[in-house]
C-alpha positions as CSV (number, residue, x, y, z in Angstrom):
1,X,29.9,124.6,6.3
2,X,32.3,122.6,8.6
3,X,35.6,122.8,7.0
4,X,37.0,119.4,8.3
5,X,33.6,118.3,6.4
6,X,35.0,119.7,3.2
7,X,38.4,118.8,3.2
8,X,37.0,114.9,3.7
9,X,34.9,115.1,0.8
10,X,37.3,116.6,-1.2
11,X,40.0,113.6,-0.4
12,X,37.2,111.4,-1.2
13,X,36.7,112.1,-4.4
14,X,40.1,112.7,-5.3
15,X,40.8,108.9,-4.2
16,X,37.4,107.9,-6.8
17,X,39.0,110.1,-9.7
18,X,42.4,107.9,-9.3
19,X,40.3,104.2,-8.9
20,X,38.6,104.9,-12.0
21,X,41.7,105.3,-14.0
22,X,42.6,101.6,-12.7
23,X,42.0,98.8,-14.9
24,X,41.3,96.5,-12.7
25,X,40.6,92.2,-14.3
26,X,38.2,90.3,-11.9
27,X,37.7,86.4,-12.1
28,X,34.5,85.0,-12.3
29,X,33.0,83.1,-9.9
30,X,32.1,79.5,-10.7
31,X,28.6,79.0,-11.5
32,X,26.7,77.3,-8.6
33,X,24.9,73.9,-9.9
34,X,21.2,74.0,-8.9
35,X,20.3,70.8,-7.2
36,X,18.0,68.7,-9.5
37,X,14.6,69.0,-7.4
38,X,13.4,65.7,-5.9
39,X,9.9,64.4,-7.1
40,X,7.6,64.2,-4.8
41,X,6.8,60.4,-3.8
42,X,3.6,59.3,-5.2
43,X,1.3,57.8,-2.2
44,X,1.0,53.6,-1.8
45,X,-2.4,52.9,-2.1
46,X,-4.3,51.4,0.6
47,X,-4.6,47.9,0.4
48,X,-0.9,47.8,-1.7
49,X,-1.4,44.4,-1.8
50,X,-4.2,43.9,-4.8
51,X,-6.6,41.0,-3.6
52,X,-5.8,38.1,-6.2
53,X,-4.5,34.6,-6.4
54,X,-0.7,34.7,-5.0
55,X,0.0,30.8,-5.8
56,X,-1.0,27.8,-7.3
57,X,-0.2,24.1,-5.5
58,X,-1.2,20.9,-4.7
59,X,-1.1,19.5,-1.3
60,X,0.5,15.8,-0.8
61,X,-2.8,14.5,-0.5
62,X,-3.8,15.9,-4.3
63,X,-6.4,18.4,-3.1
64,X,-6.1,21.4,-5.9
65,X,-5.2,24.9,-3.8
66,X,-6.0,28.4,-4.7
67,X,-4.1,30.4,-2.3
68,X,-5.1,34.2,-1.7
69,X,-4.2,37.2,0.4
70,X,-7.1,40.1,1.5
71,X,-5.2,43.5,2.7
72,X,-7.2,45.6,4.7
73,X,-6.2,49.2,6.3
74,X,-6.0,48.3,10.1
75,X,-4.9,50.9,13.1
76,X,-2.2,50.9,14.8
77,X,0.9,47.3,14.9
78,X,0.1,47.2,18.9
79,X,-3.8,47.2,18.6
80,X,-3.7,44.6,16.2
81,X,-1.1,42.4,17.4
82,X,-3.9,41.9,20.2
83,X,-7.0,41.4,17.9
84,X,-7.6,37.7,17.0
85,X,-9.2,38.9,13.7
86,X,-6.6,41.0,12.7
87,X,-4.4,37.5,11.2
88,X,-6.5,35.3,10.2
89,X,-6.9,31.8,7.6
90,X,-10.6,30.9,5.8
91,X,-10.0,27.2,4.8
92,X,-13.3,26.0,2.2
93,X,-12.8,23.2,1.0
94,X,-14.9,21.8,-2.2
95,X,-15.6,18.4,-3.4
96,X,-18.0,16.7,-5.7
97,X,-19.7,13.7,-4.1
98,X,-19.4,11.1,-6.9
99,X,-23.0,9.3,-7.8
100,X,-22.8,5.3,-8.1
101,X,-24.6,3.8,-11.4
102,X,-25.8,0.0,-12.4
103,X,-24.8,0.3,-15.9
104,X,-22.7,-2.5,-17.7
105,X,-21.7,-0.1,-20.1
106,X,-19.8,2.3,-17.0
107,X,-18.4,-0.9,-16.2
108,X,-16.9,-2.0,-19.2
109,X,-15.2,1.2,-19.1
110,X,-13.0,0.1,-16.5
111,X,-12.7,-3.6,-17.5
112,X,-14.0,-4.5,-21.0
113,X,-13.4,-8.5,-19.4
114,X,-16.8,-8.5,-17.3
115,X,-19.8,-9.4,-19.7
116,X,-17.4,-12.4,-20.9
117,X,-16.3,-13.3,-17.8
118,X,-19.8,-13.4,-15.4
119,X,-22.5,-13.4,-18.4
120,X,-25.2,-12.8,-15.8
121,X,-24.4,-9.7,-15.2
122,X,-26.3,-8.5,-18.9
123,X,-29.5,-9.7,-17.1
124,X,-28.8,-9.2,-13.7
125,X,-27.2,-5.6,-14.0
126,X,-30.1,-3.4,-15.1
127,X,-31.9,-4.9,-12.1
128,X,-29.7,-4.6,-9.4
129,X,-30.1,-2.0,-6.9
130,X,-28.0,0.3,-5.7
131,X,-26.6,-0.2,-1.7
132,X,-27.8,2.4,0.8
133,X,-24.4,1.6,1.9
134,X,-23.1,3.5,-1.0
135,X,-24.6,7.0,0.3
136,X,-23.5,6.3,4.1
137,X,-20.2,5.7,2.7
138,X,-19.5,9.0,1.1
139,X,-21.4,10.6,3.9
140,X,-18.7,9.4,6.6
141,X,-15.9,10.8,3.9
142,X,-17.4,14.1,4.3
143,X,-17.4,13.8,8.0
144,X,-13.9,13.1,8.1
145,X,-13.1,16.0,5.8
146,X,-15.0,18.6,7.9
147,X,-13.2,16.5,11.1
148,X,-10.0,17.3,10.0
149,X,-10.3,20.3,7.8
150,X,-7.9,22.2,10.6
151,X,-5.3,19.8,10.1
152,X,-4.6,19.7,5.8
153,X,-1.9,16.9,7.0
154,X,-4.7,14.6,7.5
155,X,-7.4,15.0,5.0
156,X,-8.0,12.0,3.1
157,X,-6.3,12.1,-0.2
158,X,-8.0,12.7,-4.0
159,X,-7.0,8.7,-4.6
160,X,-9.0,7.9,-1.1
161,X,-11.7,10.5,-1.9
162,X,-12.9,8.6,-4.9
163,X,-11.9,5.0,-4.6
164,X,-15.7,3.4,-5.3
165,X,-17.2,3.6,-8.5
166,X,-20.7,1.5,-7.1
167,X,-21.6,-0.5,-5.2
168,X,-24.8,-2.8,-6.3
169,X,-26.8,-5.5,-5.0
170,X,-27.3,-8.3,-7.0
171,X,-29.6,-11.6,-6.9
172,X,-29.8,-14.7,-8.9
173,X,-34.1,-14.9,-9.3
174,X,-33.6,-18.8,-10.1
175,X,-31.6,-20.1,-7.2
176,X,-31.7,-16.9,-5.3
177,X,-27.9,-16.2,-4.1
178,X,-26.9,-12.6,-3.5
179,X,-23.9,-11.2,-4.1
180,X,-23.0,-7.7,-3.6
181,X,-20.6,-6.1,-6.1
182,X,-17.9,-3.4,-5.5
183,X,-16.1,-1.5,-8.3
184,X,-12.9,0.2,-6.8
185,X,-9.4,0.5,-6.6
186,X,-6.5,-2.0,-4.6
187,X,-4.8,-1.0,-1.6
188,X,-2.2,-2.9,0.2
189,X,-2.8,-4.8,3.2
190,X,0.3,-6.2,5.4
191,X,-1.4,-7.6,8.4
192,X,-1.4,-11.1,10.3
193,X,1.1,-13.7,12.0
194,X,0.5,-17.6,12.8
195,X,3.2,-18.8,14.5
196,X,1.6,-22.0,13.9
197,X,1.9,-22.1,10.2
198,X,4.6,-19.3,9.5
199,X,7.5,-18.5,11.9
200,X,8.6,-15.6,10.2
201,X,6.4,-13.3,9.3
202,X,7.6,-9.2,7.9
203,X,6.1,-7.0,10.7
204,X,8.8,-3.8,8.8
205,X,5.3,-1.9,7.6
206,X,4.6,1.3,9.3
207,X,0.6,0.3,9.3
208,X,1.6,-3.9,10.3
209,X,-0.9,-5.4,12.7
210,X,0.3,-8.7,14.0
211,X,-3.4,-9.6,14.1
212,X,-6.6,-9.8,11.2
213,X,-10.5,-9.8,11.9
214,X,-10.2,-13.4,10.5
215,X,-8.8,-16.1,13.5
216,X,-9.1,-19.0,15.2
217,X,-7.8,-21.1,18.2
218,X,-4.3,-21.8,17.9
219,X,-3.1,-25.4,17.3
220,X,0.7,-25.8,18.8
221,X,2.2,-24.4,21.8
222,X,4.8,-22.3,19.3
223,X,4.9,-18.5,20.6
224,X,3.5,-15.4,18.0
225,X,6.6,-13.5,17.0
226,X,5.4,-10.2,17.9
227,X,4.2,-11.3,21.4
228,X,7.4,-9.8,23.3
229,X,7.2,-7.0,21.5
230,X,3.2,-6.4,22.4
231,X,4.2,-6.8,26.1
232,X,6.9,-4.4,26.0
233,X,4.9,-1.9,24.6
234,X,2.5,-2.7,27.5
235,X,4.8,-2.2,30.3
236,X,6.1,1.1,28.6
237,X,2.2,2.2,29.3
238,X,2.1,0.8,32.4
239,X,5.2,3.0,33.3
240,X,4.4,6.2,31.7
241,X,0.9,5.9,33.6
242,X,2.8,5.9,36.7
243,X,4.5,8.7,36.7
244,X,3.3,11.6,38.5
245,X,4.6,13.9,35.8
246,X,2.6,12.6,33.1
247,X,-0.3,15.2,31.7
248,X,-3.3,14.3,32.8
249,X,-4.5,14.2,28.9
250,X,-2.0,11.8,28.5
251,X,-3.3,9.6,31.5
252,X,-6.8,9.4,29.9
253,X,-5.4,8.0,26.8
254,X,-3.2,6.0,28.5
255,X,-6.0,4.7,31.0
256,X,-9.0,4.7,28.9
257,X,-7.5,3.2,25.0
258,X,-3.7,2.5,25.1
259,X,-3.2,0.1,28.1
260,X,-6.5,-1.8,27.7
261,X,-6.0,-2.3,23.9
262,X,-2.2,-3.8,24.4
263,X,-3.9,-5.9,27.0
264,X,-6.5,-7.1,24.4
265,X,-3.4,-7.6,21.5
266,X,-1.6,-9.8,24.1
267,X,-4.4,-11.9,25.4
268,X,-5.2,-12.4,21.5
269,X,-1.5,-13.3,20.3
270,X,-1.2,-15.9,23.3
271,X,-4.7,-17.6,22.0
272,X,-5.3,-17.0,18.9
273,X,-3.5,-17.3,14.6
274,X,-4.4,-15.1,12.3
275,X,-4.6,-15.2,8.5
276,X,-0.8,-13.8,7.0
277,X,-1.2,-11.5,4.2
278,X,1.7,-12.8,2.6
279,X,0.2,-16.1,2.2
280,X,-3.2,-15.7,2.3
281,X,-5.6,-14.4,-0.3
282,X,-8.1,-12.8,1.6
283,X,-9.6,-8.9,1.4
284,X,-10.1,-6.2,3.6
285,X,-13.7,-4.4,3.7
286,X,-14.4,-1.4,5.7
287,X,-16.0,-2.1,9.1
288,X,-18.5,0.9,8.5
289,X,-20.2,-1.8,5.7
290,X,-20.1,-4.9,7.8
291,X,-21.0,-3.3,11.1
292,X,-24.7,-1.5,9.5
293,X,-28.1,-3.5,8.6
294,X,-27.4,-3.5,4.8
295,X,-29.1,-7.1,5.3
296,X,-29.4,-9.2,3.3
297,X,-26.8,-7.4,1.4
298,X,-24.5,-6.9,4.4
299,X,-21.2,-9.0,4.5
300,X,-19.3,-10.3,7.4
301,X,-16.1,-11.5,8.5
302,X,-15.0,-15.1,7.1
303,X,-17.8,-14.6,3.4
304,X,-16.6,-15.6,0.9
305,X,-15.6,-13.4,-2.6
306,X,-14.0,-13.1,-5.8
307,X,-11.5,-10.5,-6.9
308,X,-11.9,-9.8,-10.8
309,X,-9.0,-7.9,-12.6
310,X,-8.5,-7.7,-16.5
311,X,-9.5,-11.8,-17.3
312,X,-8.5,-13.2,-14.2
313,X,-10.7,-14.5,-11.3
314,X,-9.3,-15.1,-7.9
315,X,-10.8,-16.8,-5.1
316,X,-11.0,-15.1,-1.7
317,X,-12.4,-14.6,1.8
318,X,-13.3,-11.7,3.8
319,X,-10.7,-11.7,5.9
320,X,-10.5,-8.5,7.9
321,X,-11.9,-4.8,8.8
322,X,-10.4,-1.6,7.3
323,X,-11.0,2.0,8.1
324,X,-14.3,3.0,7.7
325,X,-14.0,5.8,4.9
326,X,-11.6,3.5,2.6
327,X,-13.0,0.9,0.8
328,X,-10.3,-1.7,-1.5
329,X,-7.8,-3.3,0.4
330,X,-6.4,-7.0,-0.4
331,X,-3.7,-8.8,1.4
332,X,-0.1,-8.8,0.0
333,X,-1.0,-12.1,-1.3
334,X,-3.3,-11.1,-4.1
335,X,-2.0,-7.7,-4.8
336,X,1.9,-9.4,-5.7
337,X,0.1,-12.0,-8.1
338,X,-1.8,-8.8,-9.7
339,X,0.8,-6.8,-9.8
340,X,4.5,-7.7,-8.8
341,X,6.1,-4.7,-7.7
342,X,3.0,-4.6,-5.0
343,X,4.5,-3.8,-1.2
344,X,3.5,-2.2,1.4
345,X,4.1,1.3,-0.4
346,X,3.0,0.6,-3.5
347,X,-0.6,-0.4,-4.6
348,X,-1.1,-2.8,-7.4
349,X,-3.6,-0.9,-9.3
350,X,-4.5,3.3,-8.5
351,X,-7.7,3.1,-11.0
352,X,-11.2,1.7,-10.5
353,X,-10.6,-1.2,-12.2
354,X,-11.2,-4.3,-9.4
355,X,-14.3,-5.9,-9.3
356,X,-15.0,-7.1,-6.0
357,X,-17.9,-9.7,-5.8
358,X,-18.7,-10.9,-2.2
359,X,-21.5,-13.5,-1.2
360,X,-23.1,-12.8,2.0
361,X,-23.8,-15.1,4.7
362,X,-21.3,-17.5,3.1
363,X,-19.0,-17.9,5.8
364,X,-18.2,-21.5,6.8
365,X,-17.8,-21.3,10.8
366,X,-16.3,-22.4,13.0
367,X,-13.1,-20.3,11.3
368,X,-10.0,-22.3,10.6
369,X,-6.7,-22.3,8.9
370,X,-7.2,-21.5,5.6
371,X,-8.1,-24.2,2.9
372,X,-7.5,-22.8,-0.6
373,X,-8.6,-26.0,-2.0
374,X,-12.1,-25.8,-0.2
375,X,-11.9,-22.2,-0.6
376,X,-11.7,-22.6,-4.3
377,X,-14.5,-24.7,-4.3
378,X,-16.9,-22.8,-2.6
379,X,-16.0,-19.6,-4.8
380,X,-16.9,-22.1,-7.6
381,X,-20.0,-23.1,-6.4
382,X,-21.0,-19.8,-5.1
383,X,-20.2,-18.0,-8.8
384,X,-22.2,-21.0,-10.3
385,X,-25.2,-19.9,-8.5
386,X,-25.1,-16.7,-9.5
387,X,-25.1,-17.6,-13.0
388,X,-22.2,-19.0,-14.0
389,X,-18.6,-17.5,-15.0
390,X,-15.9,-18.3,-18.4
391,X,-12.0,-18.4,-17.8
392,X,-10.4,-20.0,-15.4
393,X,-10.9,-19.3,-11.1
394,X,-7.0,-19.5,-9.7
395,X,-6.1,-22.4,-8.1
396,X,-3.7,-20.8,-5.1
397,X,-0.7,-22.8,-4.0
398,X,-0.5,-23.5,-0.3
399,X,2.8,-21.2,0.6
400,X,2.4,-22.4,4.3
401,X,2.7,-26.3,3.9
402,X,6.8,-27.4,3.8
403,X,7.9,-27.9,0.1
404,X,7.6,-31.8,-0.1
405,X,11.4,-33.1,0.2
406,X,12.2,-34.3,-3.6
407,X,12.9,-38.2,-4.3
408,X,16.9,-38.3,-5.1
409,X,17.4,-39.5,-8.6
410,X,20.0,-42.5,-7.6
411,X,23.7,-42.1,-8.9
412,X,24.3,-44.6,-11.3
413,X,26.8,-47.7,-10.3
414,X,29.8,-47.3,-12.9
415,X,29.4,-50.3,-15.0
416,X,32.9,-52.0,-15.6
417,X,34.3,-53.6,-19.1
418,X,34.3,-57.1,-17.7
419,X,37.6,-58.6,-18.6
420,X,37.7,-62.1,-20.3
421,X,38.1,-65.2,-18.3
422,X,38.4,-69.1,-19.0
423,X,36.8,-70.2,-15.3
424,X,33.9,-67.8,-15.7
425,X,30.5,-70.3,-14.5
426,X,27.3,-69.7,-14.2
427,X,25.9,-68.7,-10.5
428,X,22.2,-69.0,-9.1
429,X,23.0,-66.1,-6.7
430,X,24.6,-62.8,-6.9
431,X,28.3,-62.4,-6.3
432,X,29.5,-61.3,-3.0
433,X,31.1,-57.5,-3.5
434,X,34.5,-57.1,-3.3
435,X,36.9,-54.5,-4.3
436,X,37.3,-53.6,-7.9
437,X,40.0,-55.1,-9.6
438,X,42.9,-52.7,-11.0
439,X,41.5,-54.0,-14.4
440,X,38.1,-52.5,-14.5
441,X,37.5,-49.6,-16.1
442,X,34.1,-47.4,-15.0
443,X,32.0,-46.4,-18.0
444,X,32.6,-42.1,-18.3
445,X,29.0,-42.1,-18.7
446,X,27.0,-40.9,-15.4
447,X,23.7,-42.4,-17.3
448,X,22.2,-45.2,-15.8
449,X,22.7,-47.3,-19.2
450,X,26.4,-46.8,-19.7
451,X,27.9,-48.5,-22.8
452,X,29.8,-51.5,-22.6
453,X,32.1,-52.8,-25.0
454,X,31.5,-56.5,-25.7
455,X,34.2,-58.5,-24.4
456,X,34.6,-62.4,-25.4
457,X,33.0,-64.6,-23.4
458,X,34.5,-68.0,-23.1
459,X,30.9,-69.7,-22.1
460,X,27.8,-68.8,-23.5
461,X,26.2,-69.7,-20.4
462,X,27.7,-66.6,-18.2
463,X,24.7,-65.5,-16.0
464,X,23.7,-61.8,-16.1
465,X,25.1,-61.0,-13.0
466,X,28.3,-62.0,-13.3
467,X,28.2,-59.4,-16.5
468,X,27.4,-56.5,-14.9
469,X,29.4,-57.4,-11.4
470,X,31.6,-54.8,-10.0
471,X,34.3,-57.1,-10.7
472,X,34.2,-57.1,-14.0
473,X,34.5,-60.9,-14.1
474,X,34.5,-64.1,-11.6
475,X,37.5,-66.3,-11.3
């Protein structure tokens, strides 16, 4: 064996004998902390979004609105940013069409008033017959909805929706008049100017037209008020027409409806008055009903009507044409003595409760001013013919004819104490005036009989005039 081998080994485990004689004290290490493990993430479920209502609302207009969202798994953010039907809006819309009725009993639900105040209508009801206008009515509401369906801004409101309760056609079988009744609600109607008759008129309304259906030939050379302002909005058309930069779209409009219609407003204003809704008790029907063959049933501009609310009667015309899917409109005039607080933003009554009846083929013609004192008695006549009516038919005060200037109640003379005087004689004529004498004193009475304390008279025979002279004597 290698000696140098041996002597290695041998130093080797002399150096192990000594290290194991050696107490030798180690410190610990600290424990490591073993990270808590993380959980593995349980996967979101395609669609994460669960298909369900998400809200509740109601528009402005008082249409009811489920709201929904539908998740579906789609591919990849730019694929779908480019497909159409990736982001899309299902509008439905539901409505219940109401159904009209002829039954006195519906009616007396809304005003209890009517069998007492038109007794006819017991006899007359269960016979009358329903319009056909009725059915084209509602028909042209659901045209307008689907019309404007895109555009929720513009859908005709729950209060428009359902603003006719029936509509019936009625007939006297003794002296034959028609009438055809309307159950509905009141709207507010602003509209008209006569320069002739009313100088100042409130044109402030966002829906104000200076004009009404109703008119006639003006009788003074007095300008309409709102004649400047028509021809300024004319030459604004005229202008914008012009201009090379205008859309063509725009140029249509402008050609084909704006410009010729302010041409048509100021040729009117220049010829024609107009009934004044503030003044004028007249009614607004729409023109869908007066422009269709409902005859004999179908009413025109200028008939004459009644508008029933609680126990009141109040005499009317038919004074202008409304939009053709809104039906209950009276001027400004009848809704403020209905209800007060009645402007152009606030209608007298929201429920069905005016009765509307209107007399076809009544209209006197030519058109004129308005007489409410003929007016009354043709409403009169007309009712009579159809049977009669109990309370009383409103007599309307003229607003329009100047107040008449009251007779001055005449300030009494002051009535002196005549003083006593020895020369006083009897005169034939009455005393000249002159100025009072510094012993007069007036009566404090204003009364035309003032008191006055008996002074002695030195003659019996002192005429009356010389008592009550404003001298208080004659010398």
């Amino acid at each position: 064996m290698n000696p140098r081998f041996l002597r290695t080994a041998a130093a080797l485990s002399v150096a192990l004998l000594s290290l194991d004689g050696c107490k030798v004290e180690h410190t610990p290490e600290p424990p490591v902390a073993t990270p808590t493990p993380i959980p593995t993430p349980t996967p979101v479920p395609i669609p994460y979004v669960p298909s369900k209502t998400m809200d509740t609302a109601k528009l402005f207009s008082g249409i009811l609105v489920h709201a929904s969202v539908e998740i579906e798994s789609g591919t990849t953010a730019k694929d779908e940013r480019n497909s159409p039907s990736s982001y899309t809006l299902d509008l439905q819309l539901k409505v219940k069409v109401p159904k009209p009725h002829s039954d006195l009993q519906e009616l007396r639900k809304l005003n209890d008033n009517l069998p007492k105040l038109l007794p006819w209508l017991e006899t007359d009801l269960p016979k009358a017959r329903i319009s056909p206008f009725y059915d084209d009515f509602y028909r042209l509401k659901v045209n307008a909805l689907r019309r404007d369906l895109p555009r929720l801004d513009q859908l005709i409101s729950r209060q428009h929706f359902f603003d006719c309760e029936t509509v019936l056609e009625l007939q006297n079988p003794a002296t034959k008049r028609r009438a055809l009744l309307i159950q509905a609600s009141m709207e507010v109607d602003t509209d008209g100017s006569d320069s002739d008759r009313v100088p100042n008129v409130d044109g402030s309304s966002s829906t104000y037209q200076p004009m009404t259906s109703y008119k006639w030939t003006k009788t003074t050379s007095a300008a309409n008020p709102f004649l400047s302002s028509s021809a300024d909005r004319l030459r604004r058309y005229e202008q914008e027409f012009a201009l090379k930069t205008t859309a063509p779209d725009r140029s249509n409009t402008l050609r084909d409806d704006l410009i010729p219609e302010a041409r048509y407003v100021m040729a009117q204003l220049k010829k024609n008055s107009f009934l004044v809704a503030a003044d004028d008790p007249y009614i607004s029907l729409p023109g869908s009903l007066m422009s269709q063959d409902y005859q004999p049933y179908t009413p025109k501009i200028g008939d004459y009507c009644v508008v029933i609310y609680n126990n009141a009667i109040y005499p009317a015309i038919v004074g202008d044409a409304g939009p053709n899917y809104k039906i209950g409109e009276a001027s400004l005039r009848i809704c403020k003595e209905i209800n007060t607080l009645s402007n152009a933003n606030n209608r007298p009554v929201s429920d069905l409760k005016i009765t509307y009846i209107v007399f076809p083929d009544s209209a006197d013609k030519p058109f004129a001013a308005p007489d409410l004192d003929k007016w009354h008695a043709s409403c009169d006549k007309l009712l009579t013919e159809m049977g009669g009516y109990t309370g009383e038919l409103k007599a309307w005060e003229d607003l329009t004819k100047p107040k008449p200037t009251p007779t001055p109640t005449p300030t009494p003379t002051p009535v002196p104490s005549p003083s006593p005087s020895p020369s006083m004689t009897p005169s034939s004529s009455p005393p000249s005036p002159a100025s009072p004498s510094p012993s007069t004193s007036p009566a404090p009475s204003p009364s035309p009989v003032s008191s006055v304390t008996p002074s002695p008279s030195p003659s019996p025979s002192a005429s009356p005039a010389a008592a009550i002279s404003p001298t208080g004597a004659t010398n």
